[in-house]
Structures are given as structure tokens and as C-alpha cells.
Backbone bond lengths (Angstrom), bond angles and torsions (degrees), N, CA, C in turn:
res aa  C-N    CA-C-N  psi(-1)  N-CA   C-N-CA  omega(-1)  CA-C   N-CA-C  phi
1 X - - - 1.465 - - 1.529 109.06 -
2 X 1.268 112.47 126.57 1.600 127.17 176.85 1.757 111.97 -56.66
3 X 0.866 157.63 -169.87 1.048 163.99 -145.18 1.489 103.16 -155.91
4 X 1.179 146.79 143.38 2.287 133.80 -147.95 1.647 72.35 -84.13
5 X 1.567 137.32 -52.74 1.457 103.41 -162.65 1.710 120.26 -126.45
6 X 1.035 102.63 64.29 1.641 136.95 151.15 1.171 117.42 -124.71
7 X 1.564 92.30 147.66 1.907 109.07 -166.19 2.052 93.68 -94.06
8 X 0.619 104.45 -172.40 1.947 109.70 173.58 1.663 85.78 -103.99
9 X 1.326 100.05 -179.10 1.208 114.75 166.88 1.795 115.69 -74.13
10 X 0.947 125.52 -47.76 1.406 156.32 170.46 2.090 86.16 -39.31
11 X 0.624 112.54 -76.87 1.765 135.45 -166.01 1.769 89.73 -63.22
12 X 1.454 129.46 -49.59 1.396 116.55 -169.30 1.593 94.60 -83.56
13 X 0.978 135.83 -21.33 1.842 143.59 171.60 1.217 81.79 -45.82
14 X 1.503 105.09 -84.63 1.917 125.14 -160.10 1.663 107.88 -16.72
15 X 1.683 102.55 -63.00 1.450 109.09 -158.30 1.017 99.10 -86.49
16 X 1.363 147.92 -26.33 1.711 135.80 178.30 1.098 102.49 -59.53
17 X 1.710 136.67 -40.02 0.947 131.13 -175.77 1.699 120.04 -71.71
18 X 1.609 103.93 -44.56 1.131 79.92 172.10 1.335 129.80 -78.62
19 X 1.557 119.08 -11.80 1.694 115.97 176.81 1.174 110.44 -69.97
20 X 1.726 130.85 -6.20 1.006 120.90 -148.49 1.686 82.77 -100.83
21 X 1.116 135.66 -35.46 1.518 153.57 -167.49 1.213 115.35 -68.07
22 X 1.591 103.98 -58.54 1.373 125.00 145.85 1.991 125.06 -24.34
23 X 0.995 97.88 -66.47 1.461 109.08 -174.91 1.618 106.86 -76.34
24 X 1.311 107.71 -12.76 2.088 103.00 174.68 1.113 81.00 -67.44
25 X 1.572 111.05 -80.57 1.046 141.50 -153.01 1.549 122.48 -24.69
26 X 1.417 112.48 -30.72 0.989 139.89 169.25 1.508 137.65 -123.60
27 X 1.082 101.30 37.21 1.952 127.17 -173.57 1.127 115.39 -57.96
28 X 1.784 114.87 -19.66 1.351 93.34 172.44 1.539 117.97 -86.65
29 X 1.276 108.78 9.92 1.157 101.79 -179.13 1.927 116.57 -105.47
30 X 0.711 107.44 39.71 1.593 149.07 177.47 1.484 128.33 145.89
31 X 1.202 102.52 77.74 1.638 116.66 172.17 1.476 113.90 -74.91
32 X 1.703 118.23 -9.13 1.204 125.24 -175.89 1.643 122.68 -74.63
33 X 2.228 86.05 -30.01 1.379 91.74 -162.27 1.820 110.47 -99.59
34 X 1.191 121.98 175.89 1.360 123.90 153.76 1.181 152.30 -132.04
35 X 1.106 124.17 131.77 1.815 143.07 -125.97 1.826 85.13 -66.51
36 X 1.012 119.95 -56.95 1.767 121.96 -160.49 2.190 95.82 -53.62
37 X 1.189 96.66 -54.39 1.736 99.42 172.23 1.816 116.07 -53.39
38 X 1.380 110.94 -38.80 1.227 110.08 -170.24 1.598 97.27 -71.24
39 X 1.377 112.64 -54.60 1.587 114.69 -172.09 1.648 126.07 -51.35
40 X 1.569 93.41 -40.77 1.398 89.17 -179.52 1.700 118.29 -95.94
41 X 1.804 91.26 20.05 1.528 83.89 151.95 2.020 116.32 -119.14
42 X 1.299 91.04 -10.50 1.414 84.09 145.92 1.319 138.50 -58.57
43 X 1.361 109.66 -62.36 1.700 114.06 158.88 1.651 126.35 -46.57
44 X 0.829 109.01 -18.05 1.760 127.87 168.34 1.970 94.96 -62.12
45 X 1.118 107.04 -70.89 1.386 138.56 -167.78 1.389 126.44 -72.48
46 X 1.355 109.77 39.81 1.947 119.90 -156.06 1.781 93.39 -37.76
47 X 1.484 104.20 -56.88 1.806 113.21 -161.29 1.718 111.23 -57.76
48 X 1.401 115.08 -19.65 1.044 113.08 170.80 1.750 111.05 -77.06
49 X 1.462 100.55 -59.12 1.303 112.14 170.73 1.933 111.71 -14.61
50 X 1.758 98.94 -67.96 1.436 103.74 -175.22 1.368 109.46 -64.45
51 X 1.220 130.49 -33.94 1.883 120.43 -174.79 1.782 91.69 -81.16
52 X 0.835 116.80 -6.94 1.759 103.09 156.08 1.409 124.36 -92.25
53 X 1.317 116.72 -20.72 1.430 124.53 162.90 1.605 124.20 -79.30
54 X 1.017 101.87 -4.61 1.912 136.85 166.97 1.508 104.46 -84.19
55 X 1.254 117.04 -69.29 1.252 134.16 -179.47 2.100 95.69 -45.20
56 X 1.285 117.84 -67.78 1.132 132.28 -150.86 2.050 99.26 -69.66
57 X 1.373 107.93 -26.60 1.999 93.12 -166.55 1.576 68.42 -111.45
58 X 0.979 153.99 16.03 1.582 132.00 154.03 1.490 112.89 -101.59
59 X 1.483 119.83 27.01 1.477 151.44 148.76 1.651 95.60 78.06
60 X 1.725 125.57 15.44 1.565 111.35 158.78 1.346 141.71 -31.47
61 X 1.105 111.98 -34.50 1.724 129.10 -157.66 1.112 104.90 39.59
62 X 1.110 134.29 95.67 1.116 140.66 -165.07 1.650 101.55 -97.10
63 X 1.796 111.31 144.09 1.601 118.72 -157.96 1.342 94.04 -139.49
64 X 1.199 111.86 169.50 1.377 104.25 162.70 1.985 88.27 -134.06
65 X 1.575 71.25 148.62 1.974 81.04 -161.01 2.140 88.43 -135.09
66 X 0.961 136.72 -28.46 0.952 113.69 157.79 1.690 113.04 -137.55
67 X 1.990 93.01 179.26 1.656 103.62 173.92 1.119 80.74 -130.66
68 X 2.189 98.93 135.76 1.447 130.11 175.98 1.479 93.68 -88.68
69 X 1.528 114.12 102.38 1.584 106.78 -168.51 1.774 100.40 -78.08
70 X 1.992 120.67 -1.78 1.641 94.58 -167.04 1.599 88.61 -119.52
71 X 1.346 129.80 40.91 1.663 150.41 -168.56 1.509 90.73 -143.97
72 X 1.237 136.46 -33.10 0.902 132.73 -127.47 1.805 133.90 -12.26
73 X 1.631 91.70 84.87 1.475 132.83 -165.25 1.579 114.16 -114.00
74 X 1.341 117.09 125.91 1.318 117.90 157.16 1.823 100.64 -80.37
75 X 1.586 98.32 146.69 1.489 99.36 173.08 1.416 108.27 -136.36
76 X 1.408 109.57 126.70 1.741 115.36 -174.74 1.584 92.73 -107.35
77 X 1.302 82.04 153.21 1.731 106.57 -170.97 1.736 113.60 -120.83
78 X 1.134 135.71 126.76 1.515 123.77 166.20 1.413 96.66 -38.87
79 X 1.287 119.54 143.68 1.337 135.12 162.16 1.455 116.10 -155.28
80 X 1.373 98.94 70.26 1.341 121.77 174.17 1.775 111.37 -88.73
81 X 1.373 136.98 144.25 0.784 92.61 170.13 1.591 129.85 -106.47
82 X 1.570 130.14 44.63 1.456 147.28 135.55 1.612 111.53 -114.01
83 X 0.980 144.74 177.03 1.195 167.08 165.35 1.607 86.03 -42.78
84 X 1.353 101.42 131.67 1.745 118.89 164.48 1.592 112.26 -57.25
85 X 1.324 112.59 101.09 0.942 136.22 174.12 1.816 121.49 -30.34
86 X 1.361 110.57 -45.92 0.874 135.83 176.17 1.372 120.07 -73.48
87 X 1.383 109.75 -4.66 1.829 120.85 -166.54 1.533 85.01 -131.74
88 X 1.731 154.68 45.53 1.203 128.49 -176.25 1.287 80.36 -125.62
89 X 1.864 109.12 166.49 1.037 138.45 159.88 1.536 103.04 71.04
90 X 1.589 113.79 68.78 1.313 121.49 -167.63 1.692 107.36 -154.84
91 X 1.178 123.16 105.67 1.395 105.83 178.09 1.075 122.81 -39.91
92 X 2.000 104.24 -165.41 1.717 94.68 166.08 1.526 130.00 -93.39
93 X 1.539 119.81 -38.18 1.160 106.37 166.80 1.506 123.37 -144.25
94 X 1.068 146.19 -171.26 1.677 152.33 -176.55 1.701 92.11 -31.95
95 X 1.333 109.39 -65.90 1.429 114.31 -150.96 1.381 99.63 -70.12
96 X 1.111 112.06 -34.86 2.020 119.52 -178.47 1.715 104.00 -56.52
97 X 1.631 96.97 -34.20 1.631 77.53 -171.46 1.158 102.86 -90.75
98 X 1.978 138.99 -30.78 1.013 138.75 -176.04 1.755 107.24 -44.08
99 X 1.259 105.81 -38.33 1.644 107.26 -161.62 1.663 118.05 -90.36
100 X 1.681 98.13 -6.75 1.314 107.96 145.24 1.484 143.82 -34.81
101 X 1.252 143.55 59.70 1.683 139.72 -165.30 1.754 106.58 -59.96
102 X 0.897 146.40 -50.34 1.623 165.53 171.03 1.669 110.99 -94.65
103 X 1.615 97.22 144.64 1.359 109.20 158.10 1.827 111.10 36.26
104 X 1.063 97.64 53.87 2.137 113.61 166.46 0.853 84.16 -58.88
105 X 1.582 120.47 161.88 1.177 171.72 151.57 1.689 97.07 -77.95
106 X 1.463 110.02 150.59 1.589 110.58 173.82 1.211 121.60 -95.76
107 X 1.267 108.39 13.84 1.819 127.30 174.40 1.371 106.12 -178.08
108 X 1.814 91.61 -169.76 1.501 100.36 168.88 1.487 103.19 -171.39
109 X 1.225 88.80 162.84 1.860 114.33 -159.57 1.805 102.06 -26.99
110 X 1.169 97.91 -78.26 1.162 118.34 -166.99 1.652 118.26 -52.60
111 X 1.175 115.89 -39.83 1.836 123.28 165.96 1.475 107.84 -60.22
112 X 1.552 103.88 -38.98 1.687 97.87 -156.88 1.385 92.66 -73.87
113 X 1.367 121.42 -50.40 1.826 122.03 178.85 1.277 115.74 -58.93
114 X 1.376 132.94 -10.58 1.368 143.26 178.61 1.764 100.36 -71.59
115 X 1.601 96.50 -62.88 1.471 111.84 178.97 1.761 107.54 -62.50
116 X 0.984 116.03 -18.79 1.198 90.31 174.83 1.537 134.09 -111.99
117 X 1.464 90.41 10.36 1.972 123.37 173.76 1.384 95.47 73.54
118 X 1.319 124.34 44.00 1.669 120.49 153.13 1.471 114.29 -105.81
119 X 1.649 113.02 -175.25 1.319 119.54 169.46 1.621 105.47 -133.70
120 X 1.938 89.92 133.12 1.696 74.60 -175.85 1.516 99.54 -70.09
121 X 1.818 94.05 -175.51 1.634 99.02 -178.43 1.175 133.01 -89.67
122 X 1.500 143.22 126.78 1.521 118.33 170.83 1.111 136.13 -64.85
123 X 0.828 144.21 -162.79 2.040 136.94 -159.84 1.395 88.98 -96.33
124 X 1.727 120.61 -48.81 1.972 106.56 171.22 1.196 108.75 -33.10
125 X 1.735 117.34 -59.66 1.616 117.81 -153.03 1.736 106.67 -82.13
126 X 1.604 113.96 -25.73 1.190 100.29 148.82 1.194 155.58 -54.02
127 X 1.637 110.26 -38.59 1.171 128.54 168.26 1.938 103.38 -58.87
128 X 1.352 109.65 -77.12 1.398 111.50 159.01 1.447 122.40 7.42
129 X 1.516 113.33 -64.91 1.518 132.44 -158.74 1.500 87.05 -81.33
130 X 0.955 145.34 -35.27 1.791 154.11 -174.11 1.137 110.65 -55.83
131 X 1.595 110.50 -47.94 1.573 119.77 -177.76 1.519 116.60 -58.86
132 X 1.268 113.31 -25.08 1.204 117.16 -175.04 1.925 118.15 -114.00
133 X 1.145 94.09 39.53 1.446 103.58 172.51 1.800 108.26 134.39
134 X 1.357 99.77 -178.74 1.403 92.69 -171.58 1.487 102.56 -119.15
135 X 1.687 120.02 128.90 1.121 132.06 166.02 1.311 123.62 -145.06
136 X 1.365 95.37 173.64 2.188 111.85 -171.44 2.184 95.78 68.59
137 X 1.145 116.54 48.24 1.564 120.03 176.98 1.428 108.22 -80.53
138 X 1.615 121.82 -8.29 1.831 141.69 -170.87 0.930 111.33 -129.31
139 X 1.483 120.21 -42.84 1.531 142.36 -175.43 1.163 135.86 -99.65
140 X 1.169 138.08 165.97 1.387 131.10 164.78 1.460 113.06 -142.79
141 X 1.465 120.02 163.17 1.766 110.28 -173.21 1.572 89.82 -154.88
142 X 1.583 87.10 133.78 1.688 111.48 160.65 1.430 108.77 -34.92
143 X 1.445 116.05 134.14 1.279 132.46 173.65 1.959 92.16 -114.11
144 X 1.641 94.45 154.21 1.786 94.29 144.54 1.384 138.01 -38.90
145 X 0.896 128.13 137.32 1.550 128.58 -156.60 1.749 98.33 -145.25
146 X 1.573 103.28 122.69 1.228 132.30 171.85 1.533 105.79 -40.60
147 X 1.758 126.28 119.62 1.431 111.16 156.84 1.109 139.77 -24.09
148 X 1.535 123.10 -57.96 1.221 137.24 175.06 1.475 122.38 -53.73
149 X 1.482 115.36 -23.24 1.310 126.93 -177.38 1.678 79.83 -87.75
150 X 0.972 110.07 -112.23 1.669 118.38 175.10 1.351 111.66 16.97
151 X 1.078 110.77 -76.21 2.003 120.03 171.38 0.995 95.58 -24.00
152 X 1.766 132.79 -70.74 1.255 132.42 -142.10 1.516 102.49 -97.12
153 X 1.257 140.64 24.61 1.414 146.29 155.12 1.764 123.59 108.95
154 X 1.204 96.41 1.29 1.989 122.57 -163.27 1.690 75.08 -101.71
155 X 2.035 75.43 171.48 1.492 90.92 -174.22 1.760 70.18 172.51
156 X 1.660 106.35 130.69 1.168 123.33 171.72 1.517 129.85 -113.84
157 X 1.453 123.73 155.51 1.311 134.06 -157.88 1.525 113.54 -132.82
158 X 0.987 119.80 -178.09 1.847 124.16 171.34 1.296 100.53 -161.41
159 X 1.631 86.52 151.34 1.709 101.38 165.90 1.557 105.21 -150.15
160 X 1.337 121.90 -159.93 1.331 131.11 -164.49 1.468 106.30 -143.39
161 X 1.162 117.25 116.08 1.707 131.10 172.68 1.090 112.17 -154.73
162 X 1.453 102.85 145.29 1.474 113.18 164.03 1.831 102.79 65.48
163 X 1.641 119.98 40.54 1.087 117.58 164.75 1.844 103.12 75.51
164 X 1.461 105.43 -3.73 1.790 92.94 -171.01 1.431 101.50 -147.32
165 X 1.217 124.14 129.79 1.661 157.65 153.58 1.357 83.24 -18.75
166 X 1.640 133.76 143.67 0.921 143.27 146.22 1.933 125.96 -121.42
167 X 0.709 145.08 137.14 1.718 139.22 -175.51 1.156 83.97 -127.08
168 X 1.839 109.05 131.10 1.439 150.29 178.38 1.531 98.04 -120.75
169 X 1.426 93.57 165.36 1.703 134.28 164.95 1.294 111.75 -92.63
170 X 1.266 123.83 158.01 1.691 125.25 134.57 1.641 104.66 167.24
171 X 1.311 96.11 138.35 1.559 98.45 179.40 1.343 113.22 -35.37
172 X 1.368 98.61 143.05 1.748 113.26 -165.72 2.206 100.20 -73.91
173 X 1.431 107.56 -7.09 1.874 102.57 -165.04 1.898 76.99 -98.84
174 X 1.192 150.82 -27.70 1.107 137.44 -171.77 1.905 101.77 -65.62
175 X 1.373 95.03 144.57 2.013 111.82 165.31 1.759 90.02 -140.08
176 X 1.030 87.75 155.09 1.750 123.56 148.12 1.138 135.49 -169.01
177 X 1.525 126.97 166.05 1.301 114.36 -126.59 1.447 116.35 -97.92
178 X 1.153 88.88 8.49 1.752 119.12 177.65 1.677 105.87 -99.95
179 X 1.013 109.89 0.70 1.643 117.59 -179.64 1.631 126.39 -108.02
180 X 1.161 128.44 111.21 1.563 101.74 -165.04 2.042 90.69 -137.11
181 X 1.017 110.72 -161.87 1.829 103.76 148.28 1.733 122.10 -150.32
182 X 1.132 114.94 175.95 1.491 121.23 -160.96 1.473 87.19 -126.88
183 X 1.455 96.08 141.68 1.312 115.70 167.72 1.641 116.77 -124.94
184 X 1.264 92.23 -154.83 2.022 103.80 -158.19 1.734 85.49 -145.16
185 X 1.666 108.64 162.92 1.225 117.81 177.06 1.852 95.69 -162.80
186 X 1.196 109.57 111.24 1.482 117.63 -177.99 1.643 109.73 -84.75
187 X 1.136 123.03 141.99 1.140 134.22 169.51 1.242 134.03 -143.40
């Protein structure tokens, strides 16, 4: 029996391979970096490993799109291109759904990325993720959201139309099913 957050060996094979396919596949979106450095600090990093294997069957595609050169961190991003399928129709956080009376949601943003040792993204790291291809064109996904907004019952999102990044409002207890969020996983 596996341990809830270790992959088997079989399962850490799986995902090296596919990040490794992944990241040709997509070189221009770090042509700077290299796959043999990234891997063997994944393999360093089993627990990261698994919140990328989280990231990956909750349909992220998970990329790595930058290096935090003063962390010195690789950081993978969902790079799906709509909202992870597997993460939609979820408010934004514990309290959003607690204060729900009718029709809950079966999670929410912020628990499910908790559980799965990511961080959702902020509108920087969203914007960020934009530069390198185009996503959320159907969808949209919870970003970080300012306390002060939060306090007062909001909780904000982004998407992509019309060629341009947009940042929205909307009460943090609202989901729909066109709504999910993307996260980050540093390593």
C-alpha cells in the first residue's frame, strides 16, 4: 500500500514521461531551460512530484514556464488549454461553500489546491501564463484574491477574450461549470 501522498514507482515513470514530452513539445516555452536539470530535481522532490500528478489527472497539463532564479525554483503552471476540467464547478473557498444554504458545490478552489500542495495563481502569474499561449477562451479560473475583497464577500477570477486577459468579480459562494482554477507548483 502506497502512502495517500506518494506516487509508486510505476506512477513517478508515468509523469516524468509525460512532463518530459510535454516540455519538448513545448520548448518554446522555456527554450532557456533543461529537461535533465528540471528532472533530477523533480526526483529530488517525490512531494512535489505527487502535487504534479494531482495537477496532471485533474486535466492541468502541467508546464513548467518559468525559473524563480532568487528561490531558485522551477515553477510549473496548469497549462491546459481551458480551465482543468477536473477542478470546475467549485467555489472559492471553505467559507464560500460553508455559507452556501442550497445547491453546494462539492468543493472549492482553495481546499482542493491546498489538498493538492499547489498555489492558485495571481492575476501577475496569470497574466504570465498568457504570454505563453492562449488559454481560459470558454473558461475562466479563480485567481488569488485580495483580503479586503474577500472580507467583503467577492473573490476574483480571469479569463481570455477577444485577444485580452480579463480580471472579474463575483461572490466568492458562486461556481459554474465553466469556472474552475489553475495553479502553480514550485520546485
Amino acid at each position: 500500500m502506497t502512502p495517500k501522498h506518494e506516487l509508486t514507482a510505476e506512477q513517478r515513470q508515468e509523469l516524468l514521461i509525460t512532463l518530459k514530452e510535454r516540455f519538448e513539445k513545448t520548448i518554446e516555452r522555456h527554450e532557456w531551460m533543461q529537461w535533465d536539470k528540471i528532472q533530477e530535481r523533480l526526483e529530488a522532490n517525490p512531494e512535489k512530484l505527487w502535487s504534479l500528478h494531482e495537477m496532471e489527472r485533474t486535466g492541468g497539463e502541467p508546464d513548467v514556464l518559468e525559473f524563480d532564479e532568487a528561490n531558485n525554483e522551477y515553477v510549473f503552471y496548469d497549462c491546459s488549454p481551458e480551465s482543468p476540467s477536473g477542478r470546475r464547478s467549485v467555489c472559492f473557498d471553505q467559507k464560500a461553500l460553508d455559507s452556501r444554504k442550497k445547491n453546494k458545490p462539492e468543493n472549492s478552489a482553495m481546499v482542493m489546491a491546498e489538498e493538492m500542495g499547489i498555489e492558485l495563481l495571481s492575476e501577475e502569474q496569470y497574466r504570465l501564463m498568457q504570454q505563453h499561449g492562449t488559454f481560459d477562451v470558454k473558461t475562466s479560473s479563480w485567481v488569488q484574491t485580495p483580503p479586503d475583497i474577500r472580507d467583503k464577500g467577492g473573490a476574483l477570477f480571469c479569463d481570455s477574450r477577444y485577444g485580452h486577459v480579463f480580471l472579474y468579480h463575483n461572490g466568492a459562494d458562486s461556481y459554474y461549470a465553466a469556472r474552475g482554477f489553475r495553479g502553480l507548483v514550485r520546485v
